[in-house]
N, C-alpha and C positions, 0 to 999 in steps of 0.2 A: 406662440413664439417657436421658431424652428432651432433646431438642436445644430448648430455650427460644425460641431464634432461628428455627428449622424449623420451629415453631408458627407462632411471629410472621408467618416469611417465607407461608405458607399461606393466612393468612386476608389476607395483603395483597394476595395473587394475583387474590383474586374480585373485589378492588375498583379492581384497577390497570387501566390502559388496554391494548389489542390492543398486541404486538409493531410497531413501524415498519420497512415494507421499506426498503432502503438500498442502495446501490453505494458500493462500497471501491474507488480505487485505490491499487494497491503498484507502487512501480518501486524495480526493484534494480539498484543502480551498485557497480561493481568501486570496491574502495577501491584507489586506485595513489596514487603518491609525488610526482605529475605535479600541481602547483595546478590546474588546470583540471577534477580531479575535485573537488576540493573546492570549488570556487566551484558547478559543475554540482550538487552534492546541497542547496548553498545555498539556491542557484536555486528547487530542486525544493520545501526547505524552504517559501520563501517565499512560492513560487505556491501553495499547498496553504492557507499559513496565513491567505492574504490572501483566495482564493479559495473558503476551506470553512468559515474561521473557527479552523484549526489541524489538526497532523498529527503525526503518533509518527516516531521515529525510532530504529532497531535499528540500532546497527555491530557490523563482527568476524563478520557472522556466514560461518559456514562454507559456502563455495560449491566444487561440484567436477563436473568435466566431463569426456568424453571428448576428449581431443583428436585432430584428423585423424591421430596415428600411435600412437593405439588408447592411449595413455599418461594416466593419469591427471592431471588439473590439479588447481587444489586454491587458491582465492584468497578472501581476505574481501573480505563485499558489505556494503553497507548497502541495509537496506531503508528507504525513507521510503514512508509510508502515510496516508491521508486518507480519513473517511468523507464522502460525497458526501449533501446532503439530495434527494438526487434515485432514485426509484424505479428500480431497472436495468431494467425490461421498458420500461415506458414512456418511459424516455429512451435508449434504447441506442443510436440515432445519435447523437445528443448525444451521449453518452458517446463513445462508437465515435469521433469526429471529433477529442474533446477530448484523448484518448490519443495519439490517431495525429500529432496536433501534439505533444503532450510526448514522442513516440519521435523526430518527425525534429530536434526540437532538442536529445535528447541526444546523438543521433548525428551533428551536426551538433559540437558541443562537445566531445565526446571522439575517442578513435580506436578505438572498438569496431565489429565487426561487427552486432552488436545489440546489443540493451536491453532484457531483459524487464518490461515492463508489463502488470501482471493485472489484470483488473478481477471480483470478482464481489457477488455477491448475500449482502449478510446483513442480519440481525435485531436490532434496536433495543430494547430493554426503555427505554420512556420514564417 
């Protein structure tokens, strides 16, 4: 049986426009019991929604590490995430610069070691 929509989606392909390059950032914050993480992913909410025009947000999810005494860790993270209208080759100081302020002010805000912040490259179907 042929997929109706598979057609559809086929011939929309040849008329649709190029794929848009894009920069994603994701920063993942330990979910702890302490308000200050929860004002901190607020924060991150906000600047994201105000600054890109909005941003997804994933909790619970499962994060696990080794710890210095080789023992397993094991804590939920939330990821909040924002596509950036800005090309990552072309802007990657920009980017590079915009990151490394949203790392020192979550570690400024909470009491972790780090923060991971990724930043990469994807594809837009506009």
């Amino acid at each position: 049986m042929r997929c109706v929509a598979c057609d559809h989606s086929k011939s929309e392909r040849r008329n649709s426009l190029p794929l848009s390059k894009r920069a994603r950032i994701e920063i993942y914050i330990p979910e702890r019991e302490t308000s200050n993480y929860a004002v901190l992913e607020s924060v991150f909410e906000q600047e994201f929604l105000h600054t890109f025009g909005g941003c997804t947000v994933i909790r619970n999810i499962k994060g696990m590490y080794l710890g210095s005494d080789d023992k397993t860790d094991v804590e939920p993270v939330s990821l909040v995430y924002s596509d950036t209208p800005f090309d990552f080759e072309e802007n990657f100081d920009a980017i590079e610069q915009y990151t490394e302020e949203l790392r020192a002010a979550a570690l400024e805000a909470s009491e972790e070691e780090s923060i991971l912040i990724v930043v990469h490259e994807i594809y837009h179907s506009l």
